[in-house]
C-alpha positions as CSV (number, residue, x, y, z in Angstrom):
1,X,-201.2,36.1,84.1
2,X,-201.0,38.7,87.1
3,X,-197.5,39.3,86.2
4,X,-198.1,39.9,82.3
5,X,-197.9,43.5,82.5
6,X,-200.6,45.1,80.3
7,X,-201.4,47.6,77.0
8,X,-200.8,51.3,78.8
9,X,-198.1,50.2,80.6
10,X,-194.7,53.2,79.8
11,X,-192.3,49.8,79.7
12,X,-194.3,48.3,76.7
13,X,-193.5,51.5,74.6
14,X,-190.0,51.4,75.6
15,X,-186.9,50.2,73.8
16,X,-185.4,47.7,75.6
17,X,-181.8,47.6,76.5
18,X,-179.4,45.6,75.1
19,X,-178.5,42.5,76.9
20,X,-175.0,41.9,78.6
21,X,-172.8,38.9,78.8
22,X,-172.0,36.9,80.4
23,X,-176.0,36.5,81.6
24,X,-176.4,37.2,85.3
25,X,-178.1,35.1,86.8
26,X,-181.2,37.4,87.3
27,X,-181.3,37.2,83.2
28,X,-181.4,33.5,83.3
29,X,-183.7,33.2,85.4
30,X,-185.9,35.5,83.4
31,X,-185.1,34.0,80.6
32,X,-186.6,30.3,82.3
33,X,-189.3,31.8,83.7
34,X,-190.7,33.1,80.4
35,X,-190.3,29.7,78.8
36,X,-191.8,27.5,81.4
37,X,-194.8,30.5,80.8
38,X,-195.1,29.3,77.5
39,X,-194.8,25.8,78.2
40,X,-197.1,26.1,80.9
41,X,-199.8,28.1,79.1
42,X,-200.1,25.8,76.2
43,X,-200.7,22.8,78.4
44,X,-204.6,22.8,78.8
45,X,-204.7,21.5,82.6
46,X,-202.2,23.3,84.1
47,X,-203.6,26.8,82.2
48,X,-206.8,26.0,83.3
49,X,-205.6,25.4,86.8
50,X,-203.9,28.8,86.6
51,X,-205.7,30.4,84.4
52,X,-203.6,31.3,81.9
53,X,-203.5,32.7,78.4
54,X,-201.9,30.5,76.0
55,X,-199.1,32.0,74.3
56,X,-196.2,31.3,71.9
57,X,-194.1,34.2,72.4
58,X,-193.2,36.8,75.6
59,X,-191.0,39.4,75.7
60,X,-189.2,40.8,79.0
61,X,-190.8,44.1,78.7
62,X,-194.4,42.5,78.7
63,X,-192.9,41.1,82.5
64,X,-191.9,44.3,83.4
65,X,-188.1,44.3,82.1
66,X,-186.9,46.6,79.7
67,X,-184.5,44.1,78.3
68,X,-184.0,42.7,74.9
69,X,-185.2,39.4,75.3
70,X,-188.1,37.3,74.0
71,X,-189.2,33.3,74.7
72,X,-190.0,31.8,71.7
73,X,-192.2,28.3,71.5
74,X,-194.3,27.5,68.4
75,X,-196.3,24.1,69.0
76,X,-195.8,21.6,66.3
77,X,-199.4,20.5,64.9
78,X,-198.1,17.2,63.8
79,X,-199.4,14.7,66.6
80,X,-197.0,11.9,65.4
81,X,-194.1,14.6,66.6
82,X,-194.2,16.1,69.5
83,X,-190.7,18.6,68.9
84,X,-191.8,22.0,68.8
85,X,-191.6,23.7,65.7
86,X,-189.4,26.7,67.2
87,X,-188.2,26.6,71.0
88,X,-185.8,29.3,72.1
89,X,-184.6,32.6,73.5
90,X,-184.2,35.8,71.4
91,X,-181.3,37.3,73.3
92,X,-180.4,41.3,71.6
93,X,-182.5,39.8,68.3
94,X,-182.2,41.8,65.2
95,X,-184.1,40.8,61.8
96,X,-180.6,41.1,59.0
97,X,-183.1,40.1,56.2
98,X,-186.4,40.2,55.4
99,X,-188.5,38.7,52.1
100,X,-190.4,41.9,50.2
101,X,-193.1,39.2,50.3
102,X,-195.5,40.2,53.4
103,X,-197.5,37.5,55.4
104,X,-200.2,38.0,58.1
105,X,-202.3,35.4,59.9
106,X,-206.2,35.3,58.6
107,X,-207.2,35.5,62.4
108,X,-205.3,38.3,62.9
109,X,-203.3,38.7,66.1
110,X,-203.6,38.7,69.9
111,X,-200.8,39.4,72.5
112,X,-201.2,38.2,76.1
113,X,-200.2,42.3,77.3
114,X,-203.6,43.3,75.2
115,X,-206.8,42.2,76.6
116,X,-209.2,43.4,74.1
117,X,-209.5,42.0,71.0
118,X,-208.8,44.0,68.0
119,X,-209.8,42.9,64.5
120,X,-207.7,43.2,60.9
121,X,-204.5,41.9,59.6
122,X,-201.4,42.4,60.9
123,X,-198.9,42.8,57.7
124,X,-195.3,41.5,58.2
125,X,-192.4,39.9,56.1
126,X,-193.0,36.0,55.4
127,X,-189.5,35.1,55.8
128,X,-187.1,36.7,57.8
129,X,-183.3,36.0,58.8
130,X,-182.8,36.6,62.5
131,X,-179.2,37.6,64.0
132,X,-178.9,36.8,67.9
133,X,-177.2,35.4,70.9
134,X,-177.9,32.1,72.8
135,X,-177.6,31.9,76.8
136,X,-174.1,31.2,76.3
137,X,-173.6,34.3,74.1
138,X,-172.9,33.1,70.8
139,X,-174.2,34.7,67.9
140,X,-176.6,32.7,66.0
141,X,-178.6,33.1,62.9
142,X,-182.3,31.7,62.9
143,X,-184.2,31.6,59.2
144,X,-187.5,31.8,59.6
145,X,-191.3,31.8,57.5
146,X,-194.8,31.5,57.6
147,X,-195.9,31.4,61.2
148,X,-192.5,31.2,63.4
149,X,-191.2,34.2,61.3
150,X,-194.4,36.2,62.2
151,X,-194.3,35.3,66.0
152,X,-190.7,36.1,65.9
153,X,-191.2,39.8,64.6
154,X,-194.2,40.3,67.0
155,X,-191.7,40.0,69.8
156,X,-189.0,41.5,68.2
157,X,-191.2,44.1,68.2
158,X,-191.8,44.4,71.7
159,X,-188.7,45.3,72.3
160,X,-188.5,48.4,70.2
161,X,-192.2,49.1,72.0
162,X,-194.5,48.0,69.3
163,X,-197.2,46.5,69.9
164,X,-198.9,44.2,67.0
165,X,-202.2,46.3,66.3
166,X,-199.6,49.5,64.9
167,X,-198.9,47.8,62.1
168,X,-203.1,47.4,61.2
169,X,-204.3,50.0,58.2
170,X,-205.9,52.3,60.6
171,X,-208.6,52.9,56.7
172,X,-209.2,49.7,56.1
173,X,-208.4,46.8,58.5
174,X,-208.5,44.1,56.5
175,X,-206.3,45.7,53.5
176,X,-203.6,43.7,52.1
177,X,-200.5,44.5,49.4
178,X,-201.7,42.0,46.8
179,X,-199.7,38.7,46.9
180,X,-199.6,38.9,50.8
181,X,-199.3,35.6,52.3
182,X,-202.6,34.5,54.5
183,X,-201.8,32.1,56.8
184,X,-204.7,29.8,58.0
């Protein structure tokens, strides 16, 4: 967690540059160290033993790199399958579609760069079409909904320095365009 850099911080309000390829190997290793975070921080003992935050998404510029790239692991909740329900790297990610339909989660949204906890819905599009590159640089396409698609677009918004509680009704926290999507 000391090396999360936190809300204040110039690089969280930054875009973040484009990625170049072939990867150096400074961006792979960023790119593993971020994952192993998440896979870390969502194993009880060892964030315990570190005390860490458990997360399912970071972005290089909450480490301190103004790059476009974001970890991506969203735990499966099906105990008879342990695959993770999304488990990648967002390299130079940009969203090509996106539903008119909005989602937000019912508890709202946290981000391991903000400490304090701030309360309302978080509006965003329930599905979403991702275009992006892999370590090996090819371009992929990822569709997404419901909760990957939200976690994806919180990080995509990190790196066009965003930061999840700019998208709450500033009026009215807990305002939603009917037929919004609340995820449980």
């Amino acid at each position: 967690m000391k090396d999360i850099v936190r809300d204040g911080d110039p690089v969280l309000r930054q875009v973040a540059k484009k990625v170049e390829f072939p990867l150096s190997a400074e961006d792979r290793q960023l790119a593993a160290d971020m994952m192993a975070y998440l896979v870390n921080s969502q194993d009880p003992k060892i964030a315990e033993k570190h005390q860490l935050r458990a997360g399912v998404g970071l972005a290089a510029p909450q480490v301190g790199v103004s790059k476009q790239m974001a970890a991506v692991l969203v735990p499966t909740d099906n105990p008879d399958d342990p695959k993770p329900v999304l488990k990648t790297v967002l390299i130079n990610p940009l969203i090509i579609v996106q539903s008119v339909k909005d989602a937000a989660l019912a508890e709202g949204e946290g981000c391991l760069s903000v400490d304090k906890d701030i309360r309302g819905y978080v509006p965003r599009h329930d599905r979403i079409t991702i275009r992006c590159q892999d370590m090996a640089g090819n371009t992929i396409r990822l569709k997404l909904k419901d909760y990957p698609a939200i976690v994806c677009q919180h990080e995509i918004d990190h790196l066009n320095g965003i930061l999840f509680y700019d998208h709450i009704n500033k009026e009215n926290p807990f305002k939603l365009k009917d037929n919004t999507v609340v995820i449980e």
